[in-house]
N, C-alpha and C positions, 0 to 999 in steps of 0.2 A: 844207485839207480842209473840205469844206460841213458843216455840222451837220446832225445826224438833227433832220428836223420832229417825230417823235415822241418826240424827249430831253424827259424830263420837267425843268424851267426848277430851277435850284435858289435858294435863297432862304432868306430869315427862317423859324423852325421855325413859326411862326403859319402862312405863308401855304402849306406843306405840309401843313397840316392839324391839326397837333398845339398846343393851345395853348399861347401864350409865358404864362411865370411872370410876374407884375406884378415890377415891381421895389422894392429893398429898401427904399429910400424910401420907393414908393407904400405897401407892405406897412406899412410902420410910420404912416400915414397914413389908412389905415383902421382900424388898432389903436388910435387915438388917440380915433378919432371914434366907434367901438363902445364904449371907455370911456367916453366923456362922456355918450351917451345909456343905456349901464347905470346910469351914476350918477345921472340923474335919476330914474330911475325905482327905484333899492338905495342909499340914499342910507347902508347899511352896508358900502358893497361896498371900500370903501379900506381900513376896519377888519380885513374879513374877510382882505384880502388881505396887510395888515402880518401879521396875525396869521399868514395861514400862509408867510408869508419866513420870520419867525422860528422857528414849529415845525419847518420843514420843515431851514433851515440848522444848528439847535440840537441835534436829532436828529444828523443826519449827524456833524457837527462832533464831541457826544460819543463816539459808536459809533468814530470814525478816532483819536480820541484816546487810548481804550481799549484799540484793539489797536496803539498805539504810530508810529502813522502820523507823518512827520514835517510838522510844524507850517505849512512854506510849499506843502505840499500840500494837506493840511487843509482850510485857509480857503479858498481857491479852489471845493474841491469841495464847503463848506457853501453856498458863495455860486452856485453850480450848481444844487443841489438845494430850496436855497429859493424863486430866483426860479420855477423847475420847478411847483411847490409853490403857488408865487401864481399861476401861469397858470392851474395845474388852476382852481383857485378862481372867477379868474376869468371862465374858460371857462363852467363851469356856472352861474353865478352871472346869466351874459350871457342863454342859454341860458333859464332861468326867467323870467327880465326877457320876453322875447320869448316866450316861453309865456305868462304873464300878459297879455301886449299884445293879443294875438289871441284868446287862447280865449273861446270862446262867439258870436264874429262870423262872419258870411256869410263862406265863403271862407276858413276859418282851415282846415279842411284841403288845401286846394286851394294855399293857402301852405307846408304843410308839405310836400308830395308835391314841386313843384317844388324845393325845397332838398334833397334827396334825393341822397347820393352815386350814383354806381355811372349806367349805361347803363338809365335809366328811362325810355320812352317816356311823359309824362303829356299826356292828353288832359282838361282843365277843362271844367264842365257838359256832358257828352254828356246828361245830363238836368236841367233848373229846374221848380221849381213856381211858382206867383206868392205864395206864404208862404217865398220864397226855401232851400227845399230842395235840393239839387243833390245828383247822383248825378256823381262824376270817374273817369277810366276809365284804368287804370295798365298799360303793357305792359312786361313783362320775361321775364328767364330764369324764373321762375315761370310764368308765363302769362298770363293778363287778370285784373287786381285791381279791384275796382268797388268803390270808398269812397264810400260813402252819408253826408250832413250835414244836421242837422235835424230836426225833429219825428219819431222814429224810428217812430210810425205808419204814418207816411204817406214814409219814407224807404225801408222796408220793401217796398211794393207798387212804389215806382219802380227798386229793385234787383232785383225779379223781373222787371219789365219789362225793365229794359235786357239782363240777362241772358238771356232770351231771344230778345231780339236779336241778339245775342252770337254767340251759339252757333248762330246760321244760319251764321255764317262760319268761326268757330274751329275747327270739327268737335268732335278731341278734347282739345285744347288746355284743360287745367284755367281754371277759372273761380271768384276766389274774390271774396265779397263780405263788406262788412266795413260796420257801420255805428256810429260817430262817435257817443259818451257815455260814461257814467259806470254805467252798467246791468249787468244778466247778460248776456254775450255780445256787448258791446260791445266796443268800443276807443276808452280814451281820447287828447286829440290829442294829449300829452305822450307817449304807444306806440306812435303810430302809425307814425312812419317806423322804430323798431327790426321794430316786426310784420311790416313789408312786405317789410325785406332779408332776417329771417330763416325766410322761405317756401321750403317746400324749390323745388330750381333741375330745371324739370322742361323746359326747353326749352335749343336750341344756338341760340347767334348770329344764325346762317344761317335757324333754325324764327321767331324773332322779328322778322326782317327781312321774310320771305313776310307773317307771318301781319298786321306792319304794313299794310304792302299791301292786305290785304284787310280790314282793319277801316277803313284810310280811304276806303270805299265804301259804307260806312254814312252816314256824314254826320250832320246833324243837332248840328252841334256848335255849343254857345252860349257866350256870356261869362257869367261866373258873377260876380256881385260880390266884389270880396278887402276884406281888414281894412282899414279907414281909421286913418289917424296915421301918424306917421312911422316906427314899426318897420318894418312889410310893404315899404316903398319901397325899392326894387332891390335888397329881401335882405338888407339891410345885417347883419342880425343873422344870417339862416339861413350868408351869407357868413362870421361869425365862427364862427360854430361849425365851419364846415370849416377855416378857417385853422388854430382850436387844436388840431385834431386833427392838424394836420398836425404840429403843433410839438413 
């Protein structure tokens, strides 16, 4: 029997579309090398983490012991909860490291927005100034998020600009702008990616797919400078933080 020309070809889950998991090796390979550059930089971060193996297995261990748990069960599941215990640690600990790396540099939010779980369209410099200001233009189930960085004077007049641009094509598509410090009605970069996920969800799939469309008819899109040093470099750190969450 001739095959259907229109049988979709079957294959590796990557090349259907769906990404392949790194493998266990690679995964422990990059965990390796997330530690070495948090530890240059948290040169307490080994401390921190013995110390939470043992609270966290010390804890469990007495609580199972107390309600009579038998003893070859016990340790195992101290030895669960502590390593558990040192990852969290780890985790955040990584987490700061790479907050500390970036903040205050051109592009440190434009680094954050692309690390960003979930189905984010990010568009970098839809606007620059030459005092390297940038306005990055965010598309989601929310709607258009405009994160402004820089002098917030003058970050300020280039978020009404863009926003007005915006909304020649959005219609009624909500429109939030958000501008980058440490001020009244700011957002700092360390909230910034919790701020963006937790916008209420005012579009479907299908509304962010159109309305992509139509905003890449604007144009005008620049490169914006990102952090210099070796954190910002392919993520490595924004990378760990989603791996420990996965953990």
């Amino acid at each position: 029997m001739a095959k259907d020309p229109k049988a979709t070809p079957k294959g590796p889950r990557s090349a259907r579309g769906k990404k392949a998991r790194p493998k266990r090796g690679e995964r422990w390979r990059q965990l390796l090398a997330a530690y070495r550059i948090t530890r240059q930089r948290d040169r307490r971060l080994p401390l921190w983490m013995v110390l939470a193996f043992f609270a966290g297995s010390g804890l469990v261990l007495l609580v199972l012991t107390l309600l009579g748990t038998e003893f070859y069960f016990a340790v195992p599941a101290a030895v669960v909860f502590g390593v558990l215990g040192m990852m969290s640690v780890f985790g955040r600990r990584a987490q700061k490291a790479a907050f500390r790396e970036v903040e205050g540099q051109p592009g440190a939010a434009a680094w954050v927005l692309q690390g960003m779980r979930g189905n984010w369209r990010v568009t970098q410099g839809v606007a620059l100034s030459a005092q390297l200001d940038a306005v990055h233009r965010v598309l989601g189930r929310p709607g258009v998020i405009l994160v402004g960085e820089g002098a917030p004077q003058r970050v300020r007049g280039m978020l009404a600009q863009e926003k007005k641009r915006v909304s020649r094509v959005a219609g009624d598509t909500p429109i939030y702008d958000i501008v980058l410090g440490d001020g009244e009605g700011e957002v700092s970069l360390r909230r910034l990616s919790n701020h963006v996920v937790k916008l209420p969800r005012n579009l479907s799939p299908a509304q962010v797919d159109a309305l992509e469309k139509r905003l890449q008819a604007l144009g005008g899109t620049k490169t914006p400078p990102l952090p210099k040093g070796p954190m910002p470099k392919g993520g490595r750190l924004a990378g760990l933080e989603r791996t420990m969450r996965r953990r």
